[in-house]
C-alpha positions as CSV (number, residue, x, y, z in Angstrom):
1,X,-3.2,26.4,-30.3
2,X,-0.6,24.5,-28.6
3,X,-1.4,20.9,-27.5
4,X,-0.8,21.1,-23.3
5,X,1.0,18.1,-22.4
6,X,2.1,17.3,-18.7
7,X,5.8,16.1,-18.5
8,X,5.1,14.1,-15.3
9,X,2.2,12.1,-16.8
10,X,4.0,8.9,-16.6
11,X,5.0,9.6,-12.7
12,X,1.2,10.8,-12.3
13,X,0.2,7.2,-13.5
14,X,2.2,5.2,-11.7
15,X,1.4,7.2,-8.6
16,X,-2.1,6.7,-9.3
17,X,-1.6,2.6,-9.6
18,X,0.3,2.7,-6.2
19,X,-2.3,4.5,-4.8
20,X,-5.0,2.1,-6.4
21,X,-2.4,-1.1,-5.1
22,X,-2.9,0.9,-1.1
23,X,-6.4,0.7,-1.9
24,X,-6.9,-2.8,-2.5
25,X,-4.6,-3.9,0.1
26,X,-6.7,-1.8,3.0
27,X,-9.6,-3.6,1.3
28,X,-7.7,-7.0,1.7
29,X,-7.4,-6.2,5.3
30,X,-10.7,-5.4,6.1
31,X,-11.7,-8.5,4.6
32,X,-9.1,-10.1,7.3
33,X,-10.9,-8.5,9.6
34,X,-14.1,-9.8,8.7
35,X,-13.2,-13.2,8.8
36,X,-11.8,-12.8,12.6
37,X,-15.0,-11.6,13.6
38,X,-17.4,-14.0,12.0
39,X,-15.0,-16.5,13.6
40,X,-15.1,-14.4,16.9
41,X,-19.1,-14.8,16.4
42,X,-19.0,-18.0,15.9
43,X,-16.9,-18.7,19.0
44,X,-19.4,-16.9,21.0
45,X,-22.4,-19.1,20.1
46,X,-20.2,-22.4,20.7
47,X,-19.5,-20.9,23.8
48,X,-23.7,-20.3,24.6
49,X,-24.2,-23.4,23.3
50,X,-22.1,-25.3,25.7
51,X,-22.7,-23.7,28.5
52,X,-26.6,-24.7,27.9
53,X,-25.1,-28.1,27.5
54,X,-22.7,-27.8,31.0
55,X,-26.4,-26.9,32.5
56,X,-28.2,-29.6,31.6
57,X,-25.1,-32.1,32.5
58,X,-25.7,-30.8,35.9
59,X,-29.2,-30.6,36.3
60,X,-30.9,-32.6,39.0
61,X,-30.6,-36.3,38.7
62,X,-28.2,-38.1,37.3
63,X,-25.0,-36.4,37.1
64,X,-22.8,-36.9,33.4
65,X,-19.3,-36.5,35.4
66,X,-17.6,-37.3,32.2
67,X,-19.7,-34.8,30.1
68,X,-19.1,-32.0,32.6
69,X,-15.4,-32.4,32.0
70,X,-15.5,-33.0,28.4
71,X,-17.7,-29.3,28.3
72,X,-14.7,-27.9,31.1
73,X,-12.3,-28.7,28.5
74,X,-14.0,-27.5,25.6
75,X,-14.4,-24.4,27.4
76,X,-10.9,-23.6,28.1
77,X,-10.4,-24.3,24.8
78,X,-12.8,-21.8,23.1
79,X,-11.5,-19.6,25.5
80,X,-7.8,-19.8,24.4
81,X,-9.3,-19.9,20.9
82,X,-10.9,-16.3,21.8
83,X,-7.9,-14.7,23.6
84,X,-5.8,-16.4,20.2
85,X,-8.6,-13.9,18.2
86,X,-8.4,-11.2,19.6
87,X,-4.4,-11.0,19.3
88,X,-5.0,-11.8,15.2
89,X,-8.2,-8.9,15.5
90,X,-5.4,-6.6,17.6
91,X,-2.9,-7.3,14.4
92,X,-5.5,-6.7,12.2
93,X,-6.5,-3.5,13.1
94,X,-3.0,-2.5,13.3
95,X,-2.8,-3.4,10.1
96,X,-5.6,-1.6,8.7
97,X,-4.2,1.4,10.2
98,X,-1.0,1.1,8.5
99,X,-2.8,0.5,5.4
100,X,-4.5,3.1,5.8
101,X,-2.2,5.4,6.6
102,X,-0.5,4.6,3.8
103,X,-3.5,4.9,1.4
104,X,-3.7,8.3,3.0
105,X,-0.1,9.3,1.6
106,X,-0.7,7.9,-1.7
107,X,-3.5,9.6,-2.0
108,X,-1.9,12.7,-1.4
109,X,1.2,12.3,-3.8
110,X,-1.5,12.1,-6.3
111,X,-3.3,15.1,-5.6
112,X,0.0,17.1,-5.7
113,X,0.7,15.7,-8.9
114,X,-2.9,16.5,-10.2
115,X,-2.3,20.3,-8.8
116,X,0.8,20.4,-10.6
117,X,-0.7,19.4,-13.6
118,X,-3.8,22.1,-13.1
119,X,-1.7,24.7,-12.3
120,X,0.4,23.9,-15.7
121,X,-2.5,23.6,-17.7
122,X,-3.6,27.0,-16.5
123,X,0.1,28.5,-17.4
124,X,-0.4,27.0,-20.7
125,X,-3.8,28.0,-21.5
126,X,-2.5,32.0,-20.4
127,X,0.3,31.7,-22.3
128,X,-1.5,30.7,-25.4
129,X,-4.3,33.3,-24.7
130,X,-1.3,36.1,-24.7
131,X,-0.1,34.3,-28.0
132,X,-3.3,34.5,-29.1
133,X,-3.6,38.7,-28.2
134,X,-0.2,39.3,-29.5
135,X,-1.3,37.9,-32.6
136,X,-4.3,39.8,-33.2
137,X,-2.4,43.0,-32.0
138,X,0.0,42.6,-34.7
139,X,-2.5,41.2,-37.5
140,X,-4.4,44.5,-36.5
141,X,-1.5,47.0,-37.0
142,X,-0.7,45.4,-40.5
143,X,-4.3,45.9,-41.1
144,X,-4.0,49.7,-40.2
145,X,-0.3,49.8,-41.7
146,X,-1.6,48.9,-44.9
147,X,-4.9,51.4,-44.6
148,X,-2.9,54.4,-44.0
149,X,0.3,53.2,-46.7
150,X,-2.2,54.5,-49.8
């Protein structure tokens, strides 16, 4: 029997590491992501914590004027440090999607090469089974040939 080999192997293998190289850049991305929203997190509890602290500056009784406007400052400034997240979570996620997306198509230009190389494969084996028949067919008509000959 015939050895089946697929002529497109090689483009099947280097479809296959593009498609791995998609992969590991959607996983790079979702590691980006990540990051902006353990820093998001972490944002928010700066942002509990000093607003515990702008209450207590202005409790009853001696009033920290200088504290209050130290915590106003630092609030506008976790606050354009939050809007400045969500832009780079925003990119992110479009990101991932693109990623994604073209993950997705990778993805599929392997599976049509993998089909491809089924459906060959099937050819093959079907072609060598026939082989195989016509073979037999003719090994069994000597057979007879050479019964009936005497």
């Amino acid at each position: 029997m015939a050895k089946f080999t697929f002529r497109l192997a090689t483009l099947l293998r280097l479809r296959e590491a593009a498609r791995d190289e998609r992969r590991a850049e959607l996983g790079q991305a979702y590691r980006a992501d990540e990051i902006v929203a353990r820093r998001e997190e972490q944002l928010a509890e700066e942002f509990v914590g000093l607003q515990h602290q702008a209450r207590c500056a202005a409790a009853p009784g001696t009033l920290d004027v200088d504290r209050l406007v130290d915590a106003g400052r630092y609030d506008l400034l976790l606050r354009s440090q939050r809007e400045e997240l969500r832009r780079q979570r925003q990119a992110v996620q479009a990101e991932i999607e693109r990623r994604r997306l073209a993950l997705v198509e990778a993805d599929r230009q392997v599976r049509v090469l993998e089909k491809l190389r089924e459906r060959q494969h099937d050819r093959h084996l079907q072609a060598e089974s026939l082989r195989e028949v016509k073979q037999l067919d003719e090994t069994a008509s000597r057979c007879r040939s050479t019964e009936e000959d005497p």
